[in-house]
N, C-alpha and C positions, 0 to 999 in steps of 0.2 A: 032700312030693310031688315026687318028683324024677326020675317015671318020665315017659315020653316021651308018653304018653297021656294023666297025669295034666295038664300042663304044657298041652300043645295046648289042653285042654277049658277049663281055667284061662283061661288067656289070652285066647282067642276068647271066651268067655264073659263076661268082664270089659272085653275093648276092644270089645263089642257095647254097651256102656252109653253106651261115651264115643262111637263111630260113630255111637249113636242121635240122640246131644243135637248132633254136627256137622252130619250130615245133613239135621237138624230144619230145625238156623239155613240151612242152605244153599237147601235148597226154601224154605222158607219168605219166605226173602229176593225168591230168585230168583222166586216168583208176583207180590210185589208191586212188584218194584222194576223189575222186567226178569230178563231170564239173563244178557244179554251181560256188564255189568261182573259181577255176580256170580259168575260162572264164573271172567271174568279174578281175582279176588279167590280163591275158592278156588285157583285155579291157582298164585297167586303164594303163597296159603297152605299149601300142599304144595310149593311147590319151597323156602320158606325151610326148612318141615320137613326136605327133604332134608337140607340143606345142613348145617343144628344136627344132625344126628341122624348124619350122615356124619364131622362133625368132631370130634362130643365121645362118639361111640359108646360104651360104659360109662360114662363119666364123668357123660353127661347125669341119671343117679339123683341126681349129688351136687349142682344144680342146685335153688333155692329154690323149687317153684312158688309158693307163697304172695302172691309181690308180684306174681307175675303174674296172677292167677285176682284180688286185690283191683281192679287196672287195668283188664284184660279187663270183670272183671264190674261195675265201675259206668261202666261207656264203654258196656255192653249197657242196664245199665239206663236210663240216661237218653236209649239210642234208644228202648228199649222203652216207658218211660213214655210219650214222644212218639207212638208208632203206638198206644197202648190209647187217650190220650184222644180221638184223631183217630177210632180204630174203634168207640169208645163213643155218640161226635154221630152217627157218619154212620150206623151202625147205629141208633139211636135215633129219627132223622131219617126212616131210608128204610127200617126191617126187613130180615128178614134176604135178601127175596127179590134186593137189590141190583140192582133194573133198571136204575137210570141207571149205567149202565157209560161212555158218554159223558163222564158230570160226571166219575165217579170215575179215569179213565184220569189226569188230572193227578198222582197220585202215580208213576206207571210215564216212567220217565228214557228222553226220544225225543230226546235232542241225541246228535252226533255224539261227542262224547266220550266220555268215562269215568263214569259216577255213582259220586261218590266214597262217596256214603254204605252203598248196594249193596255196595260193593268191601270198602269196610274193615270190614264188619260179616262178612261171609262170611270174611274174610283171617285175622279175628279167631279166628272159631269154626273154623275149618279149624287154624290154627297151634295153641292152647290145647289146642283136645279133639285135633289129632296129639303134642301133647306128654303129653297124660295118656297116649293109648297106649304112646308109647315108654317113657315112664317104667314102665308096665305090664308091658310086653315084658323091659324091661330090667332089672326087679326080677327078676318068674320067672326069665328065661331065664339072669340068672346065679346064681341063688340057686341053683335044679336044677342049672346047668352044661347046662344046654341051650338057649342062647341061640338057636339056628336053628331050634329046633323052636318057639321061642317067638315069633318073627319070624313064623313061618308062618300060629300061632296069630292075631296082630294083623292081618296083611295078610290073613288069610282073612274077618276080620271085617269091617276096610273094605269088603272086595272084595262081600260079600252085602250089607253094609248099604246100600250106594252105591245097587247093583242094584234093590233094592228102592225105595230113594228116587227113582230114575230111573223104575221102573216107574207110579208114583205120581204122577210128573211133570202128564201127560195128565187126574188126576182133580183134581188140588191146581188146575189153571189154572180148570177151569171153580168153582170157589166163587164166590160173590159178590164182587166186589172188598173192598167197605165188611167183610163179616164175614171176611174175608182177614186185612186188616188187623188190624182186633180180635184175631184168633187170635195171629199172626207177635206182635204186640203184648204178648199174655200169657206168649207164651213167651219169649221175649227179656227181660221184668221178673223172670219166674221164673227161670230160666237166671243173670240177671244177679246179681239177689237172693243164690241161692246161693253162688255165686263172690265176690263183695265180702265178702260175711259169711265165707265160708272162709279168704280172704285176711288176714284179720284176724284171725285165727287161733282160731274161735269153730267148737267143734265142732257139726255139726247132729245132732240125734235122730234116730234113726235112718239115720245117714246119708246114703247118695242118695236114701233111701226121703222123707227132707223135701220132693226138689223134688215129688214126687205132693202132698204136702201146700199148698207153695207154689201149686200149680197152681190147686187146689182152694179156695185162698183169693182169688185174683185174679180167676177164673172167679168166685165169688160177686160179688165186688166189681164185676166189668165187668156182672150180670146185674142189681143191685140201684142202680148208676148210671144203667144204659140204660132202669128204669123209673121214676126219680125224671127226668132229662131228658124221657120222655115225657109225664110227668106235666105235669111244668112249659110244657111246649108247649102241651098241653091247655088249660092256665089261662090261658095269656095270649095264645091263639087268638080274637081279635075275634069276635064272636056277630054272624050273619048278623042282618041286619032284616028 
């Protein structure tokens, strides 16, 4: 494929996978943590992109991801464990309709600073899945010898996926905080999951087509927790006199 056509569709097609799973972590963050540091974290996660991506332009193919996608993704995982089991009680606790919003606001960062945890999870997903792009970009677009058309290809995907995620913005806030949680929680263990295990150099079945699987197994797992906690509520619920 080395036509200019082929190349664009390639491209955009292929950094629309990795834009999907950046975007995810980024709303996703940003509902429950806050947007401000979030934002500052992606921000700082696209300017370091620039920066790798301006200095070692072709070169960056020859570049290991492996040790990074192992880091990244158990740094994810072990946030992510953290927010499923938090999203698992408090969903368990309170159902999905999450009216105390009150109680729940304690996880949303109101100090004047920075929320480091916000920052570095978005900073994370932003640099990693920009680096699968470029690496994307930068396979096609020198393999064809149309590296500009392939540029075009990546930055046209960011540029609708973002849009999209933005649009979204407005529906993602009003969720329930507590089943928030839970969500941002599953995806971040799946997400992470994948990456550590790739990192390690362990190929997945089918591909990316596993994290749907991943997903599908944590989803079970968070459904079949939050009725064994109800359960046990149930049991050791005091009996009115």
């Amino acid at each position: 494929m080395t036509g200019v056509v082929p190349v664009l569709i390639t491209t955009f097609l292929a950094s629309t996978v990795e834009a999907i799973e950046m975007v995810t972590i980024v709303v996703g963050v940003g509902a429950t943590r806050g947007w401000r540091s979030t934002l500052l974290g992606a921000g700082a996660g696209f300017l370091v992109l620039a920066v790798v991506v301006a200095v070692l332009g072709v070169a960056l193919s020859a570049i290991p991801i492996s040790q990074l996608r192992l880091v990244v993704g158990a740094l994810l995982l072990v946030f992510g464990l953290q927010w499923f089991r938090k999203g698992v009680m408090r969903v368990a606790a309170r159902g999905l309709a999450g009216t105390q919003v009150a109680a729940e606001q304690a996880e949303v960062w109101t100090g004047d600073g920075v929320d480091w945890t916000a920052f570095v999870l978005a900073f994370k997903g932003v640099l990693l899945e920009g680096l699968e792009v470029a690496f994307i970009v930068v396979s096609f677009g020198a393999n064809a010898n149309q590296l500009g058309v392939a540029v075009i290809g990546g930055a046209a995907a960011l540029a609708v996926v973002g849009a999209v995620g933005a649009a979204l913005k407005p529906i993602v806030i009003r969720i329930p905080r507590s089943l928030l949680q839970l969500v941002v929680g599953i995806l971040l263990t799946t997400f992470g999951s994948f990456w550590a295990v790739e990192g390690l150099g362990v190929d997945w079945p089918a591909g990316d087509g596993a994290i749907l699987g991943l997903l599908g197994l944590y989803v079970l797992t968070a459904v079949t927790n939050i009725a064994i906690e109800r359960r046990r509520a149930v049991v050791l619920k005091p009996a009115r006199l």
